[in-house]
N, C-alpha and C positions, 0 to 999 in steps of 0.2 A: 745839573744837566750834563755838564764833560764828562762826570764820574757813568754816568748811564751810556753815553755813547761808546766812552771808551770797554765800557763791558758788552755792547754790542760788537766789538770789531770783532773779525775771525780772520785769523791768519791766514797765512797760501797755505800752508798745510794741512790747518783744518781743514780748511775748502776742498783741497785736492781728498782727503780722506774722506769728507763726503763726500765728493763726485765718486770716489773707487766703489765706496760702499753700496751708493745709489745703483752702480753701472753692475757690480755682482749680483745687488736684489735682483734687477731688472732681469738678468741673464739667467740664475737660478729659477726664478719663479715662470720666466718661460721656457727652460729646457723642462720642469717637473712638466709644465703641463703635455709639450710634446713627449715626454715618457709616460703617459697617461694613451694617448694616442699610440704607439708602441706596442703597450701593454695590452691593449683592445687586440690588434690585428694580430698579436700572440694566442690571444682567448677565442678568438674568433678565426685562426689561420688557415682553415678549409671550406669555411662557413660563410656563404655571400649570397645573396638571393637572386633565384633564377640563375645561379653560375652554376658550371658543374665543377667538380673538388679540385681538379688539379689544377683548373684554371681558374679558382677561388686562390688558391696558393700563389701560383705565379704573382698573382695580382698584390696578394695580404703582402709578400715580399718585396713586392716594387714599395707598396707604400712602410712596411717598416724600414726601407733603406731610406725612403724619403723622409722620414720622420725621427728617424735616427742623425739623420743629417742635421734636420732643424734641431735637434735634443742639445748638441755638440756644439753649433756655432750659435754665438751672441743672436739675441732677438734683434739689438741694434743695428742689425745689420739686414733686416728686410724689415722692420716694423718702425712705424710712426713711435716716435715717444707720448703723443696720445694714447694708444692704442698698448705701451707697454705700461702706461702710466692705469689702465683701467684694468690691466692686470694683478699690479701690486696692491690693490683693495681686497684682495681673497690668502687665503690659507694655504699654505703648498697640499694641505690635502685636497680643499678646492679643487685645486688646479690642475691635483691628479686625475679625480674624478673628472672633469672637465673634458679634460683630455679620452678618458678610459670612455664614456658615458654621453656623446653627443646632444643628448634631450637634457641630462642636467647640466649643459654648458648653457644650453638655447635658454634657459628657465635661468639660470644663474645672471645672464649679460644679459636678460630684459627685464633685469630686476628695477631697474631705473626709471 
């Protein structure tokens, strides 16, 4: 039974190198999907319903700057670890899509 414990231990280093690793999934797999959202307001940058073009723009540019913002800084820093924890069950293409693709985000997270 010692022999099994003692090959359960994990050292601080280990531990800390999971936490890194856990904390860059978490950050990677929510800046992809905010560069999915990005990418929309790129494809779509004149394109807004009932707007007219220029002020379709203003608008796609407010929210690429905002999404641009989220893309750069850690999710950890406005999202629940729930919430980034339900993000690491998908694919960074997922995620892009997710992002790029509103209706298959809503159809992806009611998968549950």
């Amino acid at each position: 039974m010692l022999s099994i414990i003692n090959h359960m231990k994990i050292t601080r280093r280990q531990l800390k190198a999971l936490i890194v690793e856990s904390y860059i999934e978490d950050y990677a797999k929510h800046s992809t999907m905010n560069l999915g959202q990005v990418l929309r307001h790129l494809r779509y940058l004149t394109d807004l319903p009932d707007t007219p073009r220029l002020e379709a723009l203003k608008q796609r540019l407010r929210w690429i700057a905002n999404d641009l913002y989220y893309t750069v800084t850690p999710g950890q820093w406005h999202h629940t670890q729930a919430e980034l924890d339900e993000l690491s069950k998908y694919t960074y293409a997922d995620l892009l899509k997710m992002g790029f693709d509103p209706d298959f985000a809503d159809e992806m997270l009611g998968e549950d």
